[in-house]
Every structure is written in structure tokens, then in C-alpha cells.
Phi, psi and omega in degrees: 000150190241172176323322204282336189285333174298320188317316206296291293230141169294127188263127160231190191242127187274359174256347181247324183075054174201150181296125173263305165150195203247126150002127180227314193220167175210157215228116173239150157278132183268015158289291178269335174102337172300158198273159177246312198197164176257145163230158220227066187352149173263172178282144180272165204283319195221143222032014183101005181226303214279183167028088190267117154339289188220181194212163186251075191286130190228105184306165179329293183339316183272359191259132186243006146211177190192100140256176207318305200250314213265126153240132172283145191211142194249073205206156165273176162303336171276311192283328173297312177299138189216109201300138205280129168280000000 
């Protein structure tokens, strides 16, 4: 699977039942080299776009399943978040 096919793919959440947004980045380790996390944009302050607070880094771990359209994430919404310096 390549980057591009994760960008297309929806992130949602099984504990919440609700849409997260779409794959922007991923967190490797520079040791092994493995993927650690997805990162995900938090939503923007005006309209919906500009100037974003945080961003949602969701570990490997957490992720249960990657399908066709779909990535599923078992994770709440507090715990994912992480703030933009």
C-alpha cells in the first residue's frame, strides 16, 4: 500500500461512531524505521479551514482494521489529540 492510497481513505472512530478526517502524515521511527502513527488535521477555527489548534496523532496500535474506502480507529477523541506548536 502506498501513502497516497492512505490519504484517499476515510479515518473513523469505533468508539465514538464519528468521522475524523483524512490521513495528511505518518510518524516513523528512526531507529527501525516502522510506521508509530497516522496523523490526521484537527478541524479549523474559520470556516473550517484556516488556522488549526491541534492535530490527531492515532499510534499504529490503535488502528483495527484498513479497508478499501475505510480506516477504522479504536481510539477516543481526548486521547488522540495533540497540540500544534
Amino acid at each position: 500500500m502506498r501513502f497516497l492510497d492512505l490519504c484517499e481513505k476515510e479515518v473513523v472512530s469505533v468508539e465514538e461512531g464519528r468521522f475524523i478526517g483524512h490521513v495528511r502524515d505518518l510518524e516513523f521511527d528512526p531507529v527501525c524505521g516502522k510506521i508509530c502513527a497516522i496523523i490526521v488535521p484537527g478541524p479549523g477555527k474559520y470556516m473550517g479551514i484556516f488556522c488549526r489548534d491541534y492535530e490527531y496523532c492515532i499510534p499504529w496500535v490503535k488502528i483495527v482494521k484498513i479497508g478499501p474506502d475505510i480506516i477504522l480507529v479504536n481510539i477516543c477523541e481526548s486521547d488522540m489529540r495533540r497540540k500544534l506548536l
